[in-house]
C-alpha positions as a Markdown table, in Angstrom:
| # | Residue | x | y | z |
|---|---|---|---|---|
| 1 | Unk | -10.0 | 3.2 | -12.2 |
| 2 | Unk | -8.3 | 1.1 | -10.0 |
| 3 | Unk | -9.0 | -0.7 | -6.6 |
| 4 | Unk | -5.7 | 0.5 | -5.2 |
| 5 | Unk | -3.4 | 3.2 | -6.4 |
| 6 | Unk | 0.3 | 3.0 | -5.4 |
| 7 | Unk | 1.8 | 6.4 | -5.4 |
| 8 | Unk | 5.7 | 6.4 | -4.5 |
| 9 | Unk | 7.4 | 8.7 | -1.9 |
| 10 | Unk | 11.1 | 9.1 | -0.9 |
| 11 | Unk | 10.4 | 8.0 | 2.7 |
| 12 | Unk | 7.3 | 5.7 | 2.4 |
| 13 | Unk | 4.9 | 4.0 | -0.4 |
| 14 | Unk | 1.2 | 5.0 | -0.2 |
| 15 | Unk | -1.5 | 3.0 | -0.7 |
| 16 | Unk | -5.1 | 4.0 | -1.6 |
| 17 | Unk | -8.7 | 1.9 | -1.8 |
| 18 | Unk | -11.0 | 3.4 | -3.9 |
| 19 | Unk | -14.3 | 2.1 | -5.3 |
| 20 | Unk | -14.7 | -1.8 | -4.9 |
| 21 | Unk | -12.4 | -4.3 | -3.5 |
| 22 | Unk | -13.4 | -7.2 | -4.5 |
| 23 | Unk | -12.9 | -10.8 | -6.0 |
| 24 | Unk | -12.2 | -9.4 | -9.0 |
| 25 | Unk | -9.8 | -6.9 | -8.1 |
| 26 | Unk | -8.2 | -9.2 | -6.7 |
| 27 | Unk | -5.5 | -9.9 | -9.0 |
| 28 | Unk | -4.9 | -6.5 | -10.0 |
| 29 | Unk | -4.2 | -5.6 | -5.9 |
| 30 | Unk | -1.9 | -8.4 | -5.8 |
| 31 | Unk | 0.1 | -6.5 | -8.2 |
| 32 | Unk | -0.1 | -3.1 | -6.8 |
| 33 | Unk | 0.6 | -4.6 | -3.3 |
| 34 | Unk | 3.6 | -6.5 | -4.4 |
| 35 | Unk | 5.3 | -3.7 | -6.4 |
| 36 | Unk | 5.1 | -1.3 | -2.6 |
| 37 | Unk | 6.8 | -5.0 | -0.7 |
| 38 | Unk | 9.7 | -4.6 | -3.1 |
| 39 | Unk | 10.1 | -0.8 | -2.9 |
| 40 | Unk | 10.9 | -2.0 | 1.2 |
| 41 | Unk | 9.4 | 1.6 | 2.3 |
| 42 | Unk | 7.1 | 2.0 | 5.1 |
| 43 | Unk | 3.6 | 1.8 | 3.6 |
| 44 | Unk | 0.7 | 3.9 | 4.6 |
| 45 | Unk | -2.7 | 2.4 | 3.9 |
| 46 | Unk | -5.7 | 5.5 | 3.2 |
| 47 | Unk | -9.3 | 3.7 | 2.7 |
| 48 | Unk | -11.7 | 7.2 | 3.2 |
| 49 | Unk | -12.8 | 6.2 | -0.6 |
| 50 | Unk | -13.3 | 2.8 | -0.4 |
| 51 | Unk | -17.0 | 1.7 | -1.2 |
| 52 | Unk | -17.2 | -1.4 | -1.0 |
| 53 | Unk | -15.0 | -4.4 | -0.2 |
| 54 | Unk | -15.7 | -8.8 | 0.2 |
| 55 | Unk | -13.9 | -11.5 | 1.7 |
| 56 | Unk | -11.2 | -11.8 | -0.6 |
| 57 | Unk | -9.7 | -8.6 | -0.6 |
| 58 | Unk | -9.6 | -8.5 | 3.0 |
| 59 | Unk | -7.5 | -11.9 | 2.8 |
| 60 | Unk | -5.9 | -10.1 | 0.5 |
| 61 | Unk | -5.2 | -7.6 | 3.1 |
| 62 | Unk | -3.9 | -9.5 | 5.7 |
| 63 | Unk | -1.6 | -11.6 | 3.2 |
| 64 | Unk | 0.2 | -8.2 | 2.2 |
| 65 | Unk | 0.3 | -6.9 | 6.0 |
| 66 | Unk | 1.9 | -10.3 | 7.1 |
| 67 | Unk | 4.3 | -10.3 | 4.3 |
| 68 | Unk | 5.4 | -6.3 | 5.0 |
| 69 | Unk | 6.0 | -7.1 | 8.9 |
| 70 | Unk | 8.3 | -10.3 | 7.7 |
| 71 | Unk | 10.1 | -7.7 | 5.6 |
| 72 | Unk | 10.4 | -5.5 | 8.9 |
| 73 | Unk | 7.8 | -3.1 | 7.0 |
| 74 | Unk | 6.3 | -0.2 | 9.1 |
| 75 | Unk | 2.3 | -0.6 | 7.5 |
| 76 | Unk | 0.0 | 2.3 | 9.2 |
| 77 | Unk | -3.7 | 3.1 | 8.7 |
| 78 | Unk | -4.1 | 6.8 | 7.8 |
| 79 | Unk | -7.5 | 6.3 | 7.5 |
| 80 | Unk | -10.4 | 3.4 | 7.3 |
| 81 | Unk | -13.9 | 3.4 | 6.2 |
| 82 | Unk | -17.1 | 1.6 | 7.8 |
| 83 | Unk | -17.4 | -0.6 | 4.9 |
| 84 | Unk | -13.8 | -1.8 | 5.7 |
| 85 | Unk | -14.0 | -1.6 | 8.8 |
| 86 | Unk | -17.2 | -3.7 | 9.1 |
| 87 | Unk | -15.6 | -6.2 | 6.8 |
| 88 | Unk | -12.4 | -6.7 | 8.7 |
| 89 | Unk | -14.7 | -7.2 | 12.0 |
| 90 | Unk | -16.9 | -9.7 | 10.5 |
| 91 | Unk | -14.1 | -12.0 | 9.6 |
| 92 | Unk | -12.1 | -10.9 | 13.1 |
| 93 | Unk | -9.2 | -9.5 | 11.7 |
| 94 | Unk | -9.2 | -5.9 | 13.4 |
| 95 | Unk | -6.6 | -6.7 | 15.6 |
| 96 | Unk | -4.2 | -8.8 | 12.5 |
| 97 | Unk | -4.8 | -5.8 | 10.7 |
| 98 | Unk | -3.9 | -3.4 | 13.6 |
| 99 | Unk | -6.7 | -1.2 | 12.5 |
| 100 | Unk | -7.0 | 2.0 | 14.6 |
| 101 | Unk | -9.4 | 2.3 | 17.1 |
């Protein structure tokens, strides 16, 4: 199964975490995360299934948000997970990554 599932609507791309995002991933994400940029949609982001997630998916992360905002790209948080949560605090990237309180 994979790490992020892209599933296309007429007013907005959604994005889900499931399982582990991780270094090796990694690659894969890129992919996923690219293909919702160049849809140009308003992305929402739903990480309730995430399990478990490193330091190079949350730069991963915060590449893809910084890229959607330069493409004037609503990105919102339906939902987030302790494990990324935690992970985003540790490397102090809650507020770069807008997560909600």
């Amino acid at each position: 199964m994979p790490s992020i599932n892209l599933t296309c609507h007429a007013d907005c791309t959604e994005l889900r975490f499931e399982g582990a995002l991780d270094v090796g991933a990694v690659r894969a994400g890129y992919q996923t995360l690219n293909e919702a940029l160049i849809r140009g949609l308003p992305v929402e982001l739903e990480a309730a299934e995430l399990e478990r997630v490193d330091a190079a998916a949350v730069q991963l992360l915060l590449v893809f948000y910084k890229a959607a905002h330069t493409r004037g790209l609503r990105v919102q948080w339906r939902s987030v997970n302790a494990a990324l949560r935690d992970a985003i605090a540790v490397l102090g990237l809650v507020q770069a990554l807008e997560l909600p309180a």
